[in-house]
Backbone atoms as SQL, in Angstrom:
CREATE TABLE atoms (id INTEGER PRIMARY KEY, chain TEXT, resi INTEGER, resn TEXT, atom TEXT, x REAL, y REAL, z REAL);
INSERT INTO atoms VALUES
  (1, 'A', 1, 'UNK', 'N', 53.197, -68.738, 57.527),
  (2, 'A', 1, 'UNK', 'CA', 52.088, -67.814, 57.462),
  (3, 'A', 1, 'UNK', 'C', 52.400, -66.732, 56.418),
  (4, 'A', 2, 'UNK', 'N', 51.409, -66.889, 55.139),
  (5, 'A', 2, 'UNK', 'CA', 51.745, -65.707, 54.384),
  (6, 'A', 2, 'UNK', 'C', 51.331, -64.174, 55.003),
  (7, 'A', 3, 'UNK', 'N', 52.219, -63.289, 54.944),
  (8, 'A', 3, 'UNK', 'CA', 51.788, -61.660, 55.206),
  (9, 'A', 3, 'UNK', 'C', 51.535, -60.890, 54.285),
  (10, 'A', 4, 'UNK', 'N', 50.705, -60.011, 53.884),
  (11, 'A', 4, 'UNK', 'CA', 50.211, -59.003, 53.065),
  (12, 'A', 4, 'UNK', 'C', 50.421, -57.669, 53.745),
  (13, 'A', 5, 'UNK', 'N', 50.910, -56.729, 52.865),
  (14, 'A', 5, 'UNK', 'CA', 51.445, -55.551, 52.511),
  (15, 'A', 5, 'UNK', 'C', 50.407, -54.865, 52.986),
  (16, 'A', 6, 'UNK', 'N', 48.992, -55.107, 52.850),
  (17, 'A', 6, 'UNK', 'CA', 47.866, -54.250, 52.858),
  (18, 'A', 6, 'UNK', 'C', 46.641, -55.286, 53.790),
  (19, 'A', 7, 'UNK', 'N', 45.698, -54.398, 54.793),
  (20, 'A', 7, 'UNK', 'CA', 44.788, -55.550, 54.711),
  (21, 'A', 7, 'UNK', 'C', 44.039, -56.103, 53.855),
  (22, 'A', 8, 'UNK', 'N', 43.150, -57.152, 54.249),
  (23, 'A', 8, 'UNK', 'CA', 42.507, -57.794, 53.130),
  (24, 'A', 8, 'UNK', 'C', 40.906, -56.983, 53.357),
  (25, 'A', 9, 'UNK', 'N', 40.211, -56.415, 52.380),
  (26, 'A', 9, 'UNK', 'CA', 38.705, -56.066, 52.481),
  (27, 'A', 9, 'UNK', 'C', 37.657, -57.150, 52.319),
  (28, 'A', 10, 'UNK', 'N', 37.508, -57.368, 53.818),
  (29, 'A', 10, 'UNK', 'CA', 36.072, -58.117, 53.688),
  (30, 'A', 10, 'UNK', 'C', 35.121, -58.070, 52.580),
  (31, 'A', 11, 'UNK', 'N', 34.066, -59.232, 52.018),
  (32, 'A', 11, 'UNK', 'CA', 33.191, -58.924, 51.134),
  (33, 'A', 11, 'UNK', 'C', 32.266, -57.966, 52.293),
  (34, 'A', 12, 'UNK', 'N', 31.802, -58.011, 53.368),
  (35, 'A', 12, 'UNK', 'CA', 30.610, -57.675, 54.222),
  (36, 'A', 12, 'UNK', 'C', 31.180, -56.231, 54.131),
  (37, 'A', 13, 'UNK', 'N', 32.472, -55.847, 54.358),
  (38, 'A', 13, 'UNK', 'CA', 32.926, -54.251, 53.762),
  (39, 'A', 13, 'UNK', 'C', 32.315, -53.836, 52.163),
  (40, 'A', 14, 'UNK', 'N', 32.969, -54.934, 51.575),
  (41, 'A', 14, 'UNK', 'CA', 32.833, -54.605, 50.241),
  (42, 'A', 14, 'UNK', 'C', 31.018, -54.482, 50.064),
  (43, 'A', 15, 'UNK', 'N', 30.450, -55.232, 50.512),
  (44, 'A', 15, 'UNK', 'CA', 28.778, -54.748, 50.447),
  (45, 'A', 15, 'UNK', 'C', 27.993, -53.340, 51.341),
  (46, 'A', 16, 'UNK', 'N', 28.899, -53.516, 52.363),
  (47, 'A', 16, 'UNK', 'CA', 28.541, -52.498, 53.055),
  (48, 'A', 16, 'UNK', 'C', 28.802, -50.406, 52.453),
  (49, 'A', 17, 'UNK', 'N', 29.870, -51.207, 51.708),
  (50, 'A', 17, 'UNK', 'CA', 30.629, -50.031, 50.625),
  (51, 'A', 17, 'UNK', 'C', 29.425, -49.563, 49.928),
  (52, 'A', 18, 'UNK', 'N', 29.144, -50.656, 49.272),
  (53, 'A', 18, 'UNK', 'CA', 27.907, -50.212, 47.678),
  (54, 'A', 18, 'UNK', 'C', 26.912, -49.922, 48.660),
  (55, 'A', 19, 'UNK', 'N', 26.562, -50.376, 49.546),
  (56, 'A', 19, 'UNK', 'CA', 25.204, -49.866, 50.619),
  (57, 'A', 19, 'UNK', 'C', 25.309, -48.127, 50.563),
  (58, 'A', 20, 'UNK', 'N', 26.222, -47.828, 50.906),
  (59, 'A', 20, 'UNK', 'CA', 26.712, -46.248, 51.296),
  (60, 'A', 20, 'UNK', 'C', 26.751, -45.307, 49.935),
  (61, 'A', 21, 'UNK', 'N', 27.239, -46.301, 48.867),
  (62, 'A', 21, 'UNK', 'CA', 27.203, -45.583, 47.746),
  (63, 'A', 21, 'UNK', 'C', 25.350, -45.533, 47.060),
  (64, 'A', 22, 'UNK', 'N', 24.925, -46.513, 47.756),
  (65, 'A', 22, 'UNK', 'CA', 23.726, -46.297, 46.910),
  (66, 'A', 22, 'UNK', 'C', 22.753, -45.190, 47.754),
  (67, 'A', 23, 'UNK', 'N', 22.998, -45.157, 49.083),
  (68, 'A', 23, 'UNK', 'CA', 22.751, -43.682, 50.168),
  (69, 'A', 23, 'UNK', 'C', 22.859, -42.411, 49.607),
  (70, 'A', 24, 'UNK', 'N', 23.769, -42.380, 48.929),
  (71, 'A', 24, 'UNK', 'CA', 24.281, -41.241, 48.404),
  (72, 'A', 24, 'UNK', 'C', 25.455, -40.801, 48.592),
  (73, 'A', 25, 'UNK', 'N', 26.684, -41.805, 49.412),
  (74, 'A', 25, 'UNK', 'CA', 27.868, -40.877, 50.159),
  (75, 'A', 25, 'UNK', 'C', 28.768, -40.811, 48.690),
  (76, 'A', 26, 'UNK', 'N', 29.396, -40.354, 48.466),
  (77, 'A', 26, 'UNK', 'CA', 30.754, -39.938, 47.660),
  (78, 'A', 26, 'UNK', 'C', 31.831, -41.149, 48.085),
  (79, 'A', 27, 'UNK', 'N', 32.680, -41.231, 46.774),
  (80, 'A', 27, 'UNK', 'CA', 33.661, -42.207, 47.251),
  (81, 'A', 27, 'UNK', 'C', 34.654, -41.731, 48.466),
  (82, 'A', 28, 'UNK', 'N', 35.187, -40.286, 48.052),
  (83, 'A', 28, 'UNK', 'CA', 36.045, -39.856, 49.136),
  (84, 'A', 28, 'UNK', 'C', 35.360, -40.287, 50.835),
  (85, 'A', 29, 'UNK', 'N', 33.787, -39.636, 50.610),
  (86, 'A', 29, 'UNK', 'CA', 33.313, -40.128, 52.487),
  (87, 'A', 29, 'UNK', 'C', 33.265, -41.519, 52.865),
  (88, 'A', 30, 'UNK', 'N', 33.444, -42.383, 51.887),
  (89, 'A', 30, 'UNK', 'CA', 33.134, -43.882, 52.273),
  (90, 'A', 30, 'UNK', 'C', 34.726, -44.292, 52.943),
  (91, 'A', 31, 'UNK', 'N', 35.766, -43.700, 51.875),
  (92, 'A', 31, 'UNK', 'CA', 37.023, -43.759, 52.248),
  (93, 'A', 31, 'UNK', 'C', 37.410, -43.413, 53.292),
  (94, 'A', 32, 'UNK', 'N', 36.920, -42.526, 53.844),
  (95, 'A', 32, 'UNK', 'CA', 37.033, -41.637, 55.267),
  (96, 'A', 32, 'UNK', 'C', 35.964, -42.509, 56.161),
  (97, 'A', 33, 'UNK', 'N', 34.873, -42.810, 55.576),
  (98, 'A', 33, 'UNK', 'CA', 34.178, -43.898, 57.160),
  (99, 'A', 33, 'UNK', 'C', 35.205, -45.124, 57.073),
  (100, 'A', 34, 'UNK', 'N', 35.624, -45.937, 56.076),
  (101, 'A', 34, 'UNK', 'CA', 36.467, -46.714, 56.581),
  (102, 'A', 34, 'UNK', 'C', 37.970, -46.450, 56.535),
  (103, 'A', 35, 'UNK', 'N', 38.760, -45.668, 56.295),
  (104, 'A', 35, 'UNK', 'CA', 39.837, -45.329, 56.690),
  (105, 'A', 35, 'UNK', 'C', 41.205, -46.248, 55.557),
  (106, 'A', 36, 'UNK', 'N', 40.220, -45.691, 54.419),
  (107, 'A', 36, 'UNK', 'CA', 41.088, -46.470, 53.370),
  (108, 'A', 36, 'UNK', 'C', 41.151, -45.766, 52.318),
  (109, 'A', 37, 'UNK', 'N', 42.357, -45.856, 51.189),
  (110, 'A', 37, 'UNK', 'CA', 42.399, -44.670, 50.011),
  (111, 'A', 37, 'UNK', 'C', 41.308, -44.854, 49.643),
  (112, 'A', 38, 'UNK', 'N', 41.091, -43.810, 48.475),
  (113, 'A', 38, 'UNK', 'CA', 40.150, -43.063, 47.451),
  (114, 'A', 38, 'UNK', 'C', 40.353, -44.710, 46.429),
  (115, 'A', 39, 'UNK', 'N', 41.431, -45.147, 46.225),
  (116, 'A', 39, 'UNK', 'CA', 41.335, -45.734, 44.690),
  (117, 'A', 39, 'UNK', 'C', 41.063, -47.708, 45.653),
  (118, 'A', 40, 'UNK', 'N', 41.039, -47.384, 46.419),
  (119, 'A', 40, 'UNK', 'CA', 40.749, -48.949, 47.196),
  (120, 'A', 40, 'UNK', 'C', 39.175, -48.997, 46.795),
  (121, 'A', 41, 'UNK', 'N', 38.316, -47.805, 47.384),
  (122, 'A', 41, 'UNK', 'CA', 37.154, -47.481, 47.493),
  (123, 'A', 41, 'UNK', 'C', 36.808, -47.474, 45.590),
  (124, 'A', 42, 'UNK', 'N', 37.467, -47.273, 44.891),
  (125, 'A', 42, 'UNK', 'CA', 36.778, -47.023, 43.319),
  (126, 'A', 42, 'UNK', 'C', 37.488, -48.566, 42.641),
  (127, 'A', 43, 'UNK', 'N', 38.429, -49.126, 43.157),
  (128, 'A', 43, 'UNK', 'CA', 38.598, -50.794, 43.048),
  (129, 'A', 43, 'UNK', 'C', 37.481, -51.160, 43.044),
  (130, 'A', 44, 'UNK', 'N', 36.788, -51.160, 44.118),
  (131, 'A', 44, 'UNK', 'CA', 35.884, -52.274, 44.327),
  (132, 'A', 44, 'UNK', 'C', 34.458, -51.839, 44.144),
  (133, 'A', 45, 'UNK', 'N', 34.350, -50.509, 44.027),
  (134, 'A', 45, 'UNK', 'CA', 33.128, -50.340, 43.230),
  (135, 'A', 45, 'UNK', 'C', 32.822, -49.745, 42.152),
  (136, 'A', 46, 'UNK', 'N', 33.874, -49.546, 41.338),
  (137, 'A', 46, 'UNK', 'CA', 33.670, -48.574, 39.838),
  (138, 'A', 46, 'UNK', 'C', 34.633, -49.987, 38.900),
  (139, 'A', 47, 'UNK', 'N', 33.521, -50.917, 37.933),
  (140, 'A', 47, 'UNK', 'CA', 34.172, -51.682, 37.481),
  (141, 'A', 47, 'UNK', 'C', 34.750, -51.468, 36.091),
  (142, 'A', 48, 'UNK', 'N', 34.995, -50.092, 36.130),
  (143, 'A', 48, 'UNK', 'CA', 35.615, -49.622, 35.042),
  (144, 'A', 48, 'UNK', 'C', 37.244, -49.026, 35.796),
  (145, 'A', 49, 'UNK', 'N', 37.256, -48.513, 36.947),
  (146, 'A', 49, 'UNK', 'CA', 38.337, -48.311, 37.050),
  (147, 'A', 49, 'UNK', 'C', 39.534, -50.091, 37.734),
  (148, 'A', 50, 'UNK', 'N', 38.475, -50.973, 37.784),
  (149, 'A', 50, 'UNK', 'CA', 39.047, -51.729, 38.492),
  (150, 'A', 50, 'UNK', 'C', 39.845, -52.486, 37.064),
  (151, 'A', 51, 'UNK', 'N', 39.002, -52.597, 35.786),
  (152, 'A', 51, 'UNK', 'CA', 39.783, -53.135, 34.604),
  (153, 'A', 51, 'UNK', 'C', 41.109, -52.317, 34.663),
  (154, 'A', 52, 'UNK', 'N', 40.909, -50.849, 34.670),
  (155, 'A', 52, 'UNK', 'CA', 41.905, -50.558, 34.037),
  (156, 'A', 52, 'UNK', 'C', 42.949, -51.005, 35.108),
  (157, 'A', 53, 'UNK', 'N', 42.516, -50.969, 36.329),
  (158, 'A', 53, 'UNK', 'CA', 43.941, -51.161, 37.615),
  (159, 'A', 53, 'UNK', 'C', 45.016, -52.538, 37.267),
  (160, 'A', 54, 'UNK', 'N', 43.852, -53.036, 36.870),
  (161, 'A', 54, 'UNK', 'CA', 44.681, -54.396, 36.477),
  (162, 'A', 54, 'UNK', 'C', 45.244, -54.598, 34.898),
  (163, 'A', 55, 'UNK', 'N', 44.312, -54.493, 34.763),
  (164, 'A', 55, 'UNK', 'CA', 45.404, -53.607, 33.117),
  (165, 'A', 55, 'UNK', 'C', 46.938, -52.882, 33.205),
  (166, 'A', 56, 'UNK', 'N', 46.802, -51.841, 34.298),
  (167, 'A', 56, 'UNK', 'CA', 47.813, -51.405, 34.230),
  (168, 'A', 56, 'UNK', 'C', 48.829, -52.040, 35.151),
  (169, 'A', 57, 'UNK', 'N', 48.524, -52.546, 35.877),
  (170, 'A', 57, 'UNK', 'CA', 49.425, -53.570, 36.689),
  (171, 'A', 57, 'UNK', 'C', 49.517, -54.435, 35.802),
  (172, 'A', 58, 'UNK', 'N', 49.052, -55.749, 34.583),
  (173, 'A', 58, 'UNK', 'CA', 49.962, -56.437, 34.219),
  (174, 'A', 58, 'UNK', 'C', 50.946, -55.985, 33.406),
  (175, 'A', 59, 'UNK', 'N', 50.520, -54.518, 32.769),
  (176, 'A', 59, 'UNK', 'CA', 51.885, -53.831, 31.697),
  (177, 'A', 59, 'UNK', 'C', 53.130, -53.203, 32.652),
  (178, 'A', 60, 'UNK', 'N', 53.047, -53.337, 34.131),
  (179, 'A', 60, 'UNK', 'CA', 53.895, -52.871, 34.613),
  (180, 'A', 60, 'UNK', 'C', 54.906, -53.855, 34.950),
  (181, 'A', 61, 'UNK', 'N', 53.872, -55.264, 34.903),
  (182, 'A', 61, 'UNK', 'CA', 54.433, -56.450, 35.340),
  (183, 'A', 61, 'UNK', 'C', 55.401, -57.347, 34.171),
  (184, 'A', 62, 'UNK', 'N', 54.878, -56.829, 33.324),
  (185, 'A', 62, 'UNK', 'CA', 55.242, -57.514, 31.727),
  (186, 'A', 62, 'UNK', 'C', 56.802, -57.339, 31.920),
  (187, 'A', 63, 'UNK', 'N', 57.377, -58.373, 31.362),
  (188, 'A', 63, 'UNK', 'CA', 59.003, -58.016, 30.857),
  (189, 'A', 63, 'UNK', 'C', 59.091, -58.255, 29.779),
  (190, 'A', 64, 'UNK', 'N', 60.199, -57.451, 29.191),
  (191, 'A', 64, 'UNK', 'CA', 60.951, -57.411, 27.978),
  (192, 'A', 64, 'UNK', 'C', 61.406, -58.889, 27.236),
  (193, 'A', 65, 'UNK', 'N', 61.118, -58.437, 25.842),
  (194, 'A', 65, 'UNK', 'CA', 60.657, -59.791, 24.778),
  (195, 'A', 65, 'UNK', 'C', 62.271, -60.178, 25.032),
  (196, 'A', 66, 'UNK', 'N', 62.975, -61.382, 24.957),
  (197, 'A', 66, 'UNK', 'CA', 64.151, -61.542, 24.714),
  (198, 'A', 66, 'UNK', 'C', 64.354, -61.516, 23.560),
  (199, 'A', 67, 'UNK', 'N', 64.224, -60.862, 22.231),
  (200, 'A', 67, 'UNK', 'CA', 64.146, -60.561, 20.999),
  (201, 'A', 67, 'UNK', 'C', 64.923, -59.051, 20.812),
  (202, 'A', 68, 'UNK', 'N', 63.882, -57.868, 21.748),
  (203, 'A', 68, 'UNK', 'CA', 64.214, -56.499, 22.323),
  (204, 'A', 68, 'UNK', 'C', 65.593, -56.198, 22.706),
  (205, 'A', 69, 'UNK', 'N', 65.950, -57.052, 23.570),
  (206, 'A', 69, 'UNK', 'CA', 68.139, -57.538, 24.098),
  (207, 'A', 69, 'UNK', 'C', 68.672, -58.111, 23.071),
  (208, 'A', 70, 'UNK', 'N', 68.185, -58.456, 22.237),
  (209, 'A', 70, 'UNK', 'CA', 69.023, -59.305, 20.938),
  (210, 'A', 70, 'UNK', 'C', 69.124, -58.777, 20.146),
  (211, 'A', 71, 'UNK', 'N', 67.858, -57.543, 20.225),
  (212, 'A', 71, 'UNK', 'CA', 68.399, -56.355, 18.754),
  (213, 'A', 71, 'UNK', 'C', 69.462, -55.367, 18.971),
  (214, 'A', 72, 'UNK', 'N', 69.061, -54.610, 20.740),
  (215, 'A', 72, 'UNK', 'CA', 70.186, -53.786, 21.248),
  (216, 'A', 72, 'UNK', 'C', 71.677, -54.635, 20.957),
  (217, 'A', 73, 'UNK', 'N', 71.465, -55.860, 21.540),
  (218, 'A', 73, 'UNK', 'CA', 73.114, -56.316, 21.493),
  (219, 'A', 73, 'UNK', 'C', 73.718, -56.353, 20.030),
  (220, 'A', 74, 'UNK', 'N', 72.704, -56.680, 19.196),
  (221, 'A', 74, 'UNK', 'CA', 73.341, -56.860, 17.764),
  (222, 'A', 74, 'UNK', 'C', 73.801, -55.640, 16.985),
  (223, 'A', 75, 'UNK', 'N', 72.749, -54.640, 17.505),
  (224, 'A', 75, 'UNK', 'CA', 73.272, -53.516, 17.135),
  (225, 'A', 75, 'UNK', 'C', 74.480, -53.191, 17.976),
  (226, 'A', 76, 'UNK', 'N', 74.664, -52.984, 18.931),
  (227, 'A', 76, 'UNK', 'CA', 75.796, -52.761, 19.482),
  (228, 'A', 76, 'UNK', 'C', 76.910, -52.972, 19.335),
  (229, 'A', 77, 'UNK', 'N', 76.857, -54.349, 19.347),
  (230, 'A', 77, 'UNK', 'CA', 78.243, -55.112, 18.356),
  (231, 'A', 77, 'UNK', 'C', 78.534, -54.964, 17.114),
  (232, 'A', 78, 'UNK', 'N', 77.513, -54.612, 16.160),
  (233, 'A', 78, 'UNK', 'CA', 77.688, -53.565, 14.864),
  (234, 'A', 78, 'UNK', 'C', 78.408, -52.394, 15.115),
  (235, 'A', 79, 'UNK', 'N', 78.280, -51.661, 15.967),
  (236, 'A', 79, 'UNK', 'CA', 78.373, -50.114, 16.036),
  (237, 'A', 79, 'UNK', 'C', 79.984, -50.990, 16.332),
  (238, 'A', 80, 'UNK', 'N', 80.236, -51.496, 17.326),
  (239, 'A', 80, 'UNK', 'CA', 81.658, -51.593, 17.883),
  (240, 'A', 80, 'UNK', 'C', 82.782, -52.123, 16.728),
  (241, 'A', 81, 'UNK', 'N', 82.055, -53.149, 16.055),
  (242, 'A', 81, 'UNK', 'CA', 82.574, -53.494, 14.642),
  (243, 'A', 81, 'UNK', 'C', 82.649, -52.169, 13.511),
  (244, 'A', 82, 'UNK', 'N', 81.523, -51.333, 13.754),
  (245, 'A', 82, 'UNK', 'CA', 82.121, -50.081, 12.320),
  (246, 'A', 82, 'UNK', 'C', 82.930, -49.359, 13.045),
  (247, 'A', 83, 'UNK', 'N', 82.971, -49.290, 14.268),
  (248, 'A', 83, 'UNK', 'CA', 83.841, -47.866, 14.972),
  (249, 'A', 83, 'UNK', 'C', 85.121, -48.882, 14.401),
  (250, 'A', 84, 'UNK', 'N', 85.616, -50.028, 14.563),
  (251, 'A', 84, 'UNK', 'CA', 86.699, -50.539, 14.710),
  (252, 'A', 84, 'UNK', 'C', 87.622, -50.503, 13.396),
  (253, 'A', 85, 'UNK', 'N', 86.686, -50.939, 12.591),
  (254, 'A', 85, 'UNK', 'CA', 86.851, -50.784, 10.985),
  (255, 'A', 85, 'UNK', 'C', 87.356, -49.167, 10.872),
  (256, 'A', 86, 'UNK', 'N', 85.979, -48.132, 11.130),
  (257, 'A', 86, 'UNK', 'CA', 86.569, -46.711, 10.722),
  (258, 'A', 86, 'UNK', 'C', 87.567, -46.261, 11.388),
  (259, 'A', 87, 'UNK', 'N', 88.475, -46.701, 12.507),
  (260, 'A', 87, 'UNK', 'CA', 89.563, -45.945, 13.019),
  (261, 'A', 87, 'UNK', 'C', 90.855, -46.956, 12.360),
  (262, 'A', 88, 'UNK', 'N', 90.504, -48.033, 12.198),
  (263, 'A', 88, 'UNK', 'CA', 91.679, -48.726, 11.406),
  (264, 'A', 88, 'UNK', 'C', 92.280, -48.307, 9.860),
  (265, 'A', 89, 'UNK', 'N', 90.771, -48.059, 9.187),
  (266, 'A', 89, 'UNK', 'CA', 90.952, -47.236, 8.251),
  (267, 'A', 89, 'UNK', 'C', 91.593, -45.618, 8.131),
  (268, 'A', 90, 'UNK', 'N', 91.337, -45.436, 8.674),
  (269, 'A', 90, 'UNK', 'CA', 91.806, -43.961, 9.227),
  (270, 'A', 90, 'UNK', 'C', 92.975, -43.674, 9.852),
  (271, 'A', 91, 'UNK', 'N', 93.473, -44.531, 10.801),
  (272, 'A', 91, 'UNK', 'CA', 94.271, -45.053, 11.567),
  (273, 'A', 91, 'UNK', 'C', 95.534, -44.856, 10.396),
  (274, 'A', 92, 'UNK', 'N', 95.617, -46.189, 8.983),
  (275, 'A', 92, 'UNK', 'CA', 96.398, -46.596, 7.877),
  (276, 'A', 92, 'UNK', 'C', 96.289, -45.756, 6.895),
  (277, 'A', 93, 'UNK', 'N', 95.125, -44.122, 6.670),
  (278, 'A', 93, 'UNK', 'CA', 95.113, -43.420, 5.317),
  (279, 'A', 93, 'UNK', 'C', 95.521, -41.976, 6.232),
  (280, 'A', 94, 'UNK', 'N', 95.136, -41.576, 7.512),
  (281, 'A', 94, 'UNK', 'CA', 95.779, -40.588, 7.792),
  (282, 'A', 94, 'UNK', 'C', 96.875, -40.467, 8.609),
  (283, 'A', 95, 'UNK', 'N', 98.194, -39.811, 7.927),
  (284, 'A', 95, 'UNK', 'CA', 99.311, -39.727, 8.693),
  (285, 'A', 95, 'UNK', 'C', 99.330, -38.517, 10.051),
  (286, 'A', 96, 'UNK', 'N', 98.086, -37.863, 9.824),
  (287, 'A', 96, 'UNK', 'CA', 97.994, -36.410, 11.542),
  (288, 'A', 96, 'UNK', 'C', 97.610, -37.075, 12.075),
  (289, 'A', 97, 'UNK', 'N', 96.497, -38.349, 11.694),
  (290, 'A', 97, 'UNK', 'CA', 95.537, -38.842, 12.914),
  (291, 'A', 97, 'UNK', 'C', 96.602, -39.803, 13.632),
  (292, 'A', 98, 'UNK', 'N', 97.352, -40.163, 12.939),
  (293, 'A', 98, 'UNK', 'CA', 97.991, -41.649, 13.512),
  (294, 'A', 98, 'UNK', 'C', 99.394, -40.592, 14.471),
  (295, 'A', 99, 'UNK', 'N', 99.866, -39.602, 13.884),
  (296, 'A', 99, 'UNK', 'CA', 100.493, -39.002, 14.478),
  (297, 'A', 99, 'UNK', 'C', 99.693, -38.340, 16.116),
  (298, 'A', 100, 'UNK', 'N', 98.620, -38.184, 16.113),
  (299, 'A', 100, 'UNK', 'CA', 97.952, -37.397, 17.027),
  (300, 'A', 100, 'UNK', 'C', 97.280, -38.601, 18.078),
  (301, 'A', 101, 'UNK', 'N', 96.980, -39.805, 17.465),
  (302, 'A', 101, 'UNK', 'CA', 97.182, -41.091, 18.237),
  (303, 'A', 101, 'UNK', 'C', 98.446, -41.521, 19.330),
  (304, 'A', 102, 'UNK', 'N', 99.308, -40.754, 18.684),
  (305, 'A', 102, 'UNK', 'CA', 100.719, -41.673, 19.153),
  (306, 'A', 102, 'UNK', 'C', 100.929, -41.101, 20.155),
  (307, 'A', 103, 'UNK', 'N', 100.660, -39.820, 20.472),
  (308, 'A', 103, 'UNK', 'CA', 101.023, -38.877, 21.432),
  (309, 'A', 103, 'UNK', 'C', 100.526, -39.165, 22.596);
């Protein structure tokens, strides 16, 4: 048996919703006759906020290009390769640093 996080809204809610809105009630009072958020109530009847809900749920859902980890790592391993280079160099041309190493 699958379980859900939330109940499910009937369509006969969901009509009964726009009934109330076309009465005149406000989204907040519809929310309060049925006992459900503000943005449940503008889901299902403002089809401008419902694009964006899902809009913004698949960019939340989206993951990272594996391209994005391949630039960090490459750079990274660059950086670890010049640090390695500049202290070797440095390491073999200065005699304080290599002295101040040793210590």
């Amino acid at each position: 048996m699958k379980r859900f996080r939330y109940r499910k809204i009937a369509p006969e809610d969901v009509a009964f919703m726009k009934l109330l809105r076309e009465c005149g009630l406000s989204y907040p009072q519809i929310a309060e006759v049925f006992s459900i958020s503000l943005a449940t109530i503008q889901y299902h009847l403002d089809p401008g906020y419902r694009n964006w809900a899902i809009a913004r749920q698949k960019q939340r859902n989206k993951k990272p290009e594996v391209k994005e980890y391949d630039a960090k790592r490459r750079f990274s391993q660059e950086g670890r390769k010049w640090r390695r280079e500049y202290m070797h160099e440095r390491y073999h041309k200065d005699p304080e640093f290599r002295m101040r190493m040793l210590k």
